[in-house]
C-alpha atoms as one frame of an Amber mdcrd trajectory, in Angstrom:
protein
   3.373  14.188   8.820   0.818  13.485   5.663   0.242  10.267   4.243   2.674
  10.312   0.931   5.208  12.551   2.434   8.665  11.531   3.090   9.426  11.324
   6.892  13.326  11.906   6.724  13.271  14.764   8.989  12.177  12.210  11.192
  15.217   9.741  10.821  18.779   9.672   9.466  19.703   8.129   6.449  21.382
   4.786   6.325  21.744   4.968   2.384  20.054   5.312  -0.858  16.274   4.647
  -0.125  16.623   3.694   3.596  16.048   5.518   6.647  17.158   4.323   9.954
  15.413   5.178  13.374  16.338   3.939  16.583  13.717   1.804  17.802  13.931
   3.122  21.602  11.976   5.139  23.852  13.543   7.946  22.667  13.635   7.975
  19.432  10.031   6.811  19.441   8.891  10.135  21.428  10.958  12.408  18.599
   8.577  10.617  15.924   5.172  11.081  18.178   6.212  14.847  18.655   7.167
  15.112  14.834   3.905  13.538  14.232   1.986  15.412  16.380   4.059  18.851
  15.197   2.807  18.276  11.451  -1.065  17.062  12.009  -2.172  18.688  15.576
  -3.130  17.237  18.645  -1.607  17.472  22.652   1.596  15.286  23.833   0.484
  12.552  26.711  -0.247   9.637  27.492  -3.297   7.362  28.853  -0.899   4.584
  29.731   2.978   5.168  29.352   3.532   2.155  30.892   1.661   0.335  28.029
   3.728   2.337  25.111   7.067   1.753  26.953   5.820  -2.036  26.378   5.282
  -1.705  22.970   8.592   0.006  22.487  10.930  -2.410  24.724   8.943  -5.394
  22.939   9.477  -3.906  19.703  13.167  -3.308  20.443  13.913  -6.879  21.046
  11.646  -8.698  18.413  13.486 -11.063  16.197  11.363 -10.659  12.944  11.173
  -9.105   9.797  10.339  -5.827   8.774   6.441  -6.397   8.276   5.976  -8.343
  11.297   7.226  -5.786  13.191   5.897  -2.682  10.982   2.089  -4.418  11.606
   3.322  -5.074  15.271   3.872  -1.356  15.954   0.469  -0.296  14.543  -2.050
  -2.536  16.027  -0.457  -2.289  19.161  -0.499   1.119  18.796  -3.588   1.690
  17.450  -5.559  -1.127  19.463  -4.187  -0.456  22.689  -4.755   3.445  22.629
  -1.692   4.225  25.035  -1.596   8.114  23.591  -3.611  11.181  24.461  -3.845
  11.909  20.730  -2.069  10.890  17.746  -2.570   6.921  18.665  -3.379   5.960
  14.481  -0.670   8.503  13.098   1.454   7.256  15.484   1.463   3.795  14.437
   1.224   4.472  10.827   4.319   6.427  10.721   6.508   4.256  13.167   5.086
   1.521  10.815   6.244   3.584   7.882   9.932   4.496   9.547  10.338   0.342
  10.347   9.537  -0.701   6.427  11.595   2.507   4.992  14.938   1.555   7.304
  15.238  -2.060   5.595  14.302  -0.315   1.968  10.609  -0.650   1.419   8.443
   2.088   0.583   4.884   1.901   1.059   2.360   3.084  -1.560  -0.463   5.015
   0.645  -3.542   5.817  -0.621  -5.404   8.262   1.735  -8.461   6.967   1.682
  -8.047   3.590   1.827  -5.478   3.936   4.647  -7.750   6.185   6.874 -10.511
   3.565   6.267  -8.300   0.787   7.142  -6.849   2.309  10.268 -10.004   3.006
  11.569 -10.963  -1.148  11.062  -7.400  -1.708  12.929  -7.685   0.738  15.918
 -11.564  -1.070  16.248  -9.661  -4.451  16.644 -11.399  -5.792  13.131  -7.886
  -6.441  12.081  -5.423  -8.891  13.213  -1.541  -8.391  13.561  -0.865 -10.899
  10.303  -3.722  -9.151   8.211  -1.949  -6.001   8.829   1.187  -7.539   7.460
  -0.089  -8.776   4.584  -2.030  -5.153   3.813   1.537  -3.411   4.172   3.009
  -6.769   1.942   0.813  -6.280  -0.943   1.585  -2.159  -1.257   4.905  -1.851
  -0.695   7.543  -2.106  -2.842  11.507  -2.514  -2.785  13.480   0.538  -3.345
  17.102  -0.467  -3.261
């Protein structure tokens, strides 16, 4: 998947503008092979145990859409728990979360390649990330 391309092959629509994707294990392993299908790279794991983690924990978080889009990618990207695909990972899950409750993120490649870089360094926190995804997304339905 490339930055500005929808990801509906990846989920099922819910309705006009939204996307729904069932935050579970399995449904989390579709999007990583998706994701690795469309920009290269070799399925695995350095730590399943951690990305089951940040999928159950995900799963049961009572928050809004942003919390837990920027929850998903510093997790993600911080905690490294994939063989490859660890930033595109997060960025699209991240993506999939905001889309399903109607938001649509404005990426700009370079900016978001420079910024994921800064989050998967741990130079970003969990509520900067929010606020990032905040200020370039907008409300489709």
């Amino acid at each position: 998947m490339r930055l500005g391309e929808d990801i509906t092959e990846h989920s099922v629509a819910k309705g006009p503008g939204q996307l729904s994707m069932e935050i579970n294990w399995e449904g989390v392993l579709r999007l990583y092979r998706a994701v690795l299908r469309e920009s290269g790279g070799e399925f695995g794991f350095v730590s399943e145990g951690t990305m089951r983690y940040i999928v159950d924990t995900l799963d049961h978080m009572e928050a809004d859409a942003f919390a837990k889009a920027a929850f998903a990618i510093h997790e993600i990207a911080t905690k490294h728990p994939l063989a490859n695909g660890n930033k595109r990972l997060a960025l699209a899950l991240g993506d999939v979360l905001l889309r399903s409750e109607g938001y649509k993120v404005v990426w700009r490649l370079d900016e978001t390649v420079k910024f994921m870089l800064r989050v998967a360094r741990g130079e970003v926190s969990k509520r900067e990330i929010e606020d990032w995804l905040r200020a370039r997304s907008k409300k489709t339905l």
